[in-house]
C-alpha positions as protocol buffer text, in pm:
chain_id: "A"
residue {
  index: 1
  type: UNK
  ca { x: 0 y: 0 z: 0 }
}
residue {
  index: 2
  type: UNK
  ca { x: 284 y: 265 z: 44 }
}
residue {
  index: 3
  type: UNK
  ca { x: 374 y: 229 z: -324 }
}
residue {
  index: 4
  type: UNK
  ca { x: 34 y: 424 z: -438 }
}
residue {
  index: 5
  type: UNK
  ca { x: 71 y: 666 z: -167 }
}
residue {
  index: 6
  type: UNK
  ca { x: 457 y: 752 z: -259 }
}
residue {
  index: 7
  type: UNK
  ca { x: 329 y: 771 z: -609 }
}
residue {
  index: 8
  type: UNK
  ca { x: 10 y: 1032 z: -541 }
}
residue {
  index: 9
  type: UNK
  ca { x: 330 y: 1258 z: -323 }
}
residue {
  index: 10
  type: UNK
  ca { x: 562 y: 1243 z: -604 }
}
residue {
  index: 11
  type: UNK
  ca { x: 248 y: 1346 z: -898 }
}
residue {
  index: 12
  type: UNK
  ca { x: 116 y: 1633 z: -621 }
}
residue {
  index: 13
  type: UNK
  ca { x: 471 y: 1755 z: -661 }
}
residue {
  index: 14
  type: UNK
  ca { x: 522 y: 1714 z: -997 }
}
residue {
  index: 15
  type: UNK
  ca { x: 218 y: 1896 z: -1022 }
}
residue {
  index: 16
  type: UNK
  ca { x: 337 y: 2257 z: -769 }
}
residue {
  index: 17
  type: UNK
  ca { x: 631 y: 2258 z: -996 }
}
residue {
  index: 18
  type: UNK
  ca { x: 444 y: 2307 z: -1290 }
}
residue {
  index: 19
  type: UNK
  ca { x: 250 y: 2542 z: -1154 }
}
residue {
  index: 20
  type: UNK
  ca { x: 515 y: 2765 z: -985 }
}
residue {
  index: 21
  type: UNK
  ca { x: 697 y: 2756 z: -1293 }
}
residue {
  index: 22
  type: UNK
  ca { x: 363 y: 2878 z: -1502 }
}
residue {
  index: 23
  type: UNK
  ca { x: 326 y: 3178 z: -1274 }
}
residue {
  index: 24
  type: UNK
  ca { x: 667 y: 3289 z: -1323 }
}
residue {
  index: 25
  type: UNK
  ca { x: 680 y: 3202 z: -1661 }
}
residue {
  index: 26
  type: UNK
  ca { x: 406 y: 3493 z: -1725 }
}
residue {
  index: 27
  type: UNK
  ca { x: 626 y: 3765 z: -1432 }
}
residue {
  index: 28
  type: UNK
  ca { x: 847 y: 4036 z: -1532 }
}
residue {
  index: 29
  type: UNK
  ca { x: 1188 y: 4090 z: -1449 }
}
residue {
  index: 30
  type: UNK
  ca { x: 1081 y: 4216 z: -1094 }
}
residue {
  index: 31
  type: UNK
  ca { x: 901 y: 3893 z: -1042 }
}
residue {
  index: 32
  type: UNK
  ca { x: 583 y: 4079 z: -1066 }
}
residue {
  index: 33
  type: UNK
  ca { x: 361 y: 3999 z: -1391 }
}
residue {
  index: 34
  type: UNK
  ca { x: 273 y: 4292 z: -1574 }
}
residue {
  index: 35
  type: UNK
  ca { x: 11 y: 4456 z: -1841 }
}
residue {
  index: 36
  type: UNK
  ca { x: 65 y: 4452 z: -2160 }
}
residue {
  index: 37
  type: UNK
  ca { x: 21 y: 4823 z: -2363 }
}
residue {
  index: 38
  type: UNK
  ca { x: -266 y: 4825 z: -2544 }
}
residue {
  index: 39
  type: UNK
  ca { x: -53 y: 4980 z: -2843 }
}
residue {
  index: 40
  type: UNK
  ca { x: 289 y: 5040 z: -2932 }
}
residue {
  index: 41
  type: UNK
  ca { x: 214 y: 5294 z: -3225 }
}
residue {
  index: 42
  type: UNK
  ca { x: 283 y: 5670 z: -3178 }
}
residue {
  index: 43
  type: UNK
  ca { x: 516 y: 5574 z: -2831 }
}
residue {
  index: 44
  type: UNK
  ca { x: 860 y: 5637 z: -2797 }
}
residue {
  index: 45
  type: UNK
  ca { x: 1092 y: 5497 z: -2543 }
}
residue {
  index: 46
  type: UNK
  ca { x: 1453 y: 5506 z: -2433 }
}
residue {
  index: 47
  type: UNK
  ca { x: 1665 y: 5152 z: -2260 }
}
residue {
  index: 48
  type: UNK
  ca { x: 1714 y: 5191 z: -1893 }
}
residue {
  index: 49
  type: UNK
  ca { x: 1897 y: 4845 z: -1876 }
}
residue {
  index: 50
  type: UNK
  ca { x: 1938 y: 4568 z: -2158 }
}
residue {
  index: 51
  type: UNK
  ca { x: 2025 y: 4213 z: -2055 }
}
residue {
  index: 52
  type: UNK
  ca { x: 2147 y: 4347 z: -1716 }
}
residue {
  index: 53
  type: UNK
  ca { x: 2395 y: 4634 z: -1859 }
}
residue {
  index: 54
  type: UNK
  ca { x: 2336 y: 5044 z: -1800 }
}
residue {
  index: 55
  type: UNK
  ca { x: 2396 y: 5204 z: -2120 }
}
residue {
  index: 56
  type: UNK
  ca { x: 2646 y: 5484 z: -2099 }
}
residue {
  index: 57
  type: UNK
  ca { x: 2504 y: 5834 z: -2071 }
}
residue {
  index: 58
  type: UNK
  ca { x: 2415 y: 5992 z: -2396 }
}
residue {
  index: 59
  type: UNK
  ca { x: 2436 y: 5669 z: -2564 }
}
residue {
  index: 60
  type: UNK
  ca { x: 2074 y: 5511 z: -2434 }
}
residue {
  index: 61
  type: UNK
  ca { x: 1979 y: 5296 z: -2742 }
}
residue {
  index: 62
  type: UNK
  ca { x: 1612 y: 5392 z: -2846 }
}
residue {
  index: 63
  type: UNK
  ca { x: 1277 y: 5301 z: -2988 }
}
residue {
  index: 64
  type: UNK
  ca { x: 1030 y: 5474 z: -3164 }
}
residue {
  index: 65
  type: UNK
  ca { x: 694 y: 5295 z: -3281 }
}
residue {
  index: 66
  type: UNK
  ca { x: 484 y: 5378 z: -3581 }
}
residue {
  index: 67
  type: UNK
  ca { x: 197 y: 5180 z: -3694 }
}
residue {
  index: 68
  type: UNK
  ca { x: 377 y: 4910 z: -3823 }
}
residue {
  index: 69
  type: UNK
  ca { x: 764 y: 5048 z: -3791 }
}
residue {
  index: 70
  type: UNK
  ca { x: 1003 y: 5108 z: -3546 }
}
residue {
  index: 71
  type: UNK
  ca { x: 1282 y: 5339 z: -3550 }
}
residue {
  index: 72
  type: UNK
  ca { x: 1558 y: 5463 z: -3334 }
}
residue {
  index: 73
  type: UNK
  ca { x: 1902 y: 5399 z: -3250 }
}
residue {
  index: 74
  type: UNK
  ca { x: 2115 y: 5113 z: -3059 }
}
residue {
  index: 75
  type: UNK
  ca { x: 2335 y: 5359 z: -2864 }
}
residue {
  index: 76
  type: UNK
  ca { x: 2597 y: 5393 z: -3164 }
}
residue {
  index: 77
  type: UNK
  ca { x: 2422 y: 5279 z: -3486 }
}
residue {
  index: 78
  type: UNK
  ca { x: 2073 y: 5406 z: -3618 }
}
residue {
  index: 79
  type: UNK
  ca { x: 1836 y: 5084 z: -3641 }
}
residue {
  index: 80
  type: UNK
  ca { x: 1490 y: 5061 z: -3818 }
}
residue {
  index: 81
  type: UNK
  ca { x: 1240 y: 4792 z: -3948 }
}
residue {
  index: 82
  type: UNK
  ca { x: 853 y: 4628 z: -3920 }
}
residue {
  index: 83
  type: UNK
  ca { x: 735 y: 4470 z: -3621 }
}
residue {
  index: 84
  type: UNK
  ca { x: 390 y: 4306 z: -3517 }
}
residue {
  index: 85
  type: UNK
  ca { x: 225 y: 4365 z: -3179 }
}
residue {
  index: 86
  type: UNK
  ca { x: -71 y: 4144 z: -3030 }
}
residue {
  index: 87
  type: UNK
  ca { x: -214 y: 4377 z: -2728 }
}
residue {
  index: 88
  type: UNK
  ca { x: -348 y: 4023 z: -2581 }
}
residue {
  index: 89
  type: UNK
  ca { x: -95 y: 3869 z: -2550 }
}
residue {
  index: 90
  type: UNK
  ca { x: 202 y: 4104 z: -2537 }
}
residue {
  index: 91
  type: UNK
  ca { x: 345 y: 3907 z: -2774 }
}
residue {
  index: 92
  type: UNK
  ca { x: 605 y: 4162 z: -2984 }
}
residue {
  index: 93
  type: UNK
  ca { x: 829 y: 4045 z: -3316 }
}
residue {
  index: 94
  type: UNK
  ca { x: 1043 y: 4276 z: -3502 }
}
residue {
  index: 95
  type: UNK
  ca { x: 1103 y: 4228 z: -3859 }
}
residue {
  index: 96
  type: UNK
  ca { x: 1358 y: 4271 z: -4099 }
}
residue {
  index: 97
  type: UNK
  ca { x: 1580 y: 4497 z: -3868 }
}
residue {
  index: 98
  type: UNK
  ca { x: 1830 y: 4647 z: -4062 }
}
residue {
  index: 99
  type: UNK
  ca { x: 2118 y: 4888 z: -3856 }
}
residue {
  index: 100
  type: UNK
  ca { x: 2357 y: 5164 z: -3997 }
}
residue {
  index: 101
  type: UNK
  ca { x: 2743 y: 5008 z: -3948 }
}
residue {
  index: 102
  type: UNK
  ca { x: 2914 y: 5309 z: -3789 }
}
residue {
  index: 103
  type: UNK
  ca { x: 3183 y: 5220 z: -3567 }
}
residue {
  index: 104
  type: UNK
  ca { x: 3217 y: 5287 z: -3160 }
}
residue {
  index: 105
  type: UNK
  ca { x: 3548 y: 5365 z: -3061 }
}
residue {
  index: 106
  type: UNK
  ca { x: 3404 y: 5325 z: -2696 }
}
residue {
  index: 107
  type: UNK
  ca { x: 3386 y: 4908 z: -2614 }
}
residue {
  index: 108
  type: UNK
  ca { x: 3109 y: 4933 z: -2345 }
}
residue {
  index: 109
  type: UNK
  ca { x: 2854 y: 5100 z: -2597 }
}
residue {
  index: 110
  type: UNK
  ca { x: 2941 y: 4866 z: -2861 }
}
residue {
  index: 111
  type: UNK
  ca { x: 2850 y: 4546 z: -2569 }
}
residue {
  index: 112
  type: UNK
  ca { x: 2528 y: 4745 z: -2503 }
}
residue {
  index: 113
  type: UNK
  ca { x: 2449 y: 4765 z: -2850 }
}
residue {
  index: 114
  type: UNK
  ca { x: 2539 y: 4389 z: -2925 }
}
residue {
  index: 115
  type: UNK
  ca { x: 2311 y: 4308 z: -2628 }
}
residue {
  index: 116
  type: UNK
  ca { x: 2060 y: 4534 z: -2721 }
}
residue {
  index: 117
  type: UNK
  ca { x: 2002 y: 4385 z: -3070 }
}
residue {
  index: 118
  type: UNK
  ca { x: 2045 y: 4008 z: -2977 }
}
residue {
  index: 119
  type: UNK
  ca { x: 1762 y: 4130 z: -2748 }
}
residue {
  index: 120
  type: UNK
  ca { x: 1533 y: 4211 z: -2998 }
}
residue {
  index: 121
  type: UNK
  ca { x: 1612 y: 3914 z: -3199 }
}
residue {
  index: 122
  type: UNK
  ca { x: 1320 y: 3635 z: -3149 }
}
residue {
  index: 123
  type: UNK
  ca { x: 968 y: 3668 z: -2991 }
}
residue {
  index: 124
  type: UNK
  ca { x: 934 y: 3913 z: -2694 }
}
residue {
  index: 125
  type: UNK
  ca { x: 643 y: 3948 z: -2463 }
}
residue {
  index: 126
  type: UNK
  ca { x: 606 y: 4329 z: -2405 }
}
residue {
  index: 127
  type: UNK
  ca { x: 448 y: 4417 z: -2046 }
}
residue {
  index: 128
  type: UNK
  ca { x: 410 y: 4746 z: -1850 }
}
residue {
  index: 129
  type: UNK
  ca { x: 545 y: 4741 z: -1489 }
}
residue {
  index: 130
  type: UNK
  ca { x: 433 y: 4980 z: -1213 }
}
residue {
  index: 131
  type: UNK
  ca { x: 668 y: 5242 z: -1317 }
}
residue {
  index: 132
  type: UNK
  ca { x: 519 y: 5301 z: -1674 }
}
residue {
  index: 133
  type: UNK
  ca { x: 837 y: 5134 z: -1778 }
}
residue {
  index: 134
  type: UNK
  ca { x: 812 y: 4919 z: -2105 }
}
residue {
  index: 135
  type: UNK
  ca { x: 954 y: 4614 z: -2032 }
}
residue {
  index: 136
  type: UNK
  ca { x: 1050 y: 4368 z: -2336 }
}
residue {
  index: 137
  type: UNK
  ca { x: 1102 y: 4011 z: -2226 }
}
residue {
  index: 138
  type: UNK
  ca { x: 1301 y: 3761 z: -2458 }
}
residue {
  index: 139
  type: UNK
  ca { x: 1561 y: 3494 z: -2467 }
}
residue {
  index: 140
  type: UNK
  ca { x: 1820 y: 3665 z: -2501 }
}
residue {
  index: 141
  type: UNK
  ca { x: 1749 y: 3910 z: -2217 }
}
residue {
  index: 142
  type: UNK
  ca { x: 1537 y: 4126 z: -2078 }
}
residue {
  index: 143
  type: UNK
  ca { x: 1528 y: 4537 z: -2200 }
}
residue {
  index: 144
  type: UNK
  ca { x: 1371 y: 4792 z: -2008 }
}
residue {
  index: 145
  type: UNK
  ca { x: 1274 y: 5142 z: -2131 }
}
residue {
  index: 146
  type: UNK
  ca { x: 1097 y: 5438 z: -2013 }
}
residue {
  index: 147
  type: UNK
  ca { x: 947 y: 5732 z: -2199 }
}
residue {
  index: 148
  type: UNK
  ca { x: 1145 y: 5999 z: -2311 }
}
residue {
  index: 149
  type: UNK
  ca { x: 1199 y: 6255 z: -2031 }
}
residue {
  index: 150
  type: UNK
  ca { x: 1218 y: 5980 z: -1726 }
}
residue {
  index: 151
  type: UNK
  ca { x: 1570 y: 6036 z: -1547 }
}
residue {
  index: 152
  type: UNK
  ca { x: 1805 y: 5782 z: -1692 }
}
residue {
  index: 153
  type: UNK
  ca { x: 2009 y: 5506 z: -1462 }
}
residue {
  index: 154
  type: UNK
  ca { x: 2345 y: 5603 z: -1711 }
}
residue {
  index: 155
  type: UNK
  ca { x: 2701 y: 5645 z: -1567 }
}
């Protein structure tokens, strides 16, 4: 009889890891899940961190959202392309990103930058934390931005 009851442990187990890992699956970098924006068109936004790295100050990269184009730069080079947005799910894709080739004489802008678009590369979920800040969720790291005027964390 204490096979059946190890069994039933081990599956209720089985079962609180898969749910833990489902709620944290949908959280934000803070833990906390978020809301997604109802639109990115017409919004601007500047990186306060990408993959865990401050940009340097006065070399933020930078996104700006049309209807179905983004702009803006990666902290050296200018970048630009499509992207599609689903407000339900958060679920944000660039497209055919294409990036001016200027070179950075400064190393830790061009590692920001390198982060920054490996970031963007792949499926992100886009969510809205408590701040206002626009936080883009991916696997190769996690970017947050604020609006344009928001004091900066550069050094």
């Amino acid at each position: 009889m204490r096979r059946p009851a190890r069994q039933a442990g081990i599956l209720v187990i089985a079962l609180l890891v898969v749910v833990a890992g489902c709620d944290s699956a949908d959280a934000g970098p803070s833990g906390a899940a978020g809301t997604h924006p109802a639109s990115l068109a017409g919004t601007s936004w500047v990186v306060l961190t990408v993959a865990g790295q401050t940009p340097v100050a006065g070399a933020a990269p930078s996104l700006e959202f049309s209807d179905v184009r983004v702009g803006g730069s990666g902290g050296c080079n200018r970048v630009g392309g499509g992207y599609r947005y689903d407000p339900s799910t958060g679920r944000l894709e660039f497209a055919d990103l294409a990036m001016t080739l200027v070179g950075c004489v400064d190393d830790r802008r061009n590692r920001v930058e390198t982060a920054f678009m490996q970031a963007l590369n792949g499926p992100l979920r886009a969510d809205l934390d408590v701040d206002g800040h626009l936080v883009l969720v991916g696997s190769a790291g996690v970017i947050v931005l604020a609006p344009p005027g928001q004091p900066l964390a550069t050094d």
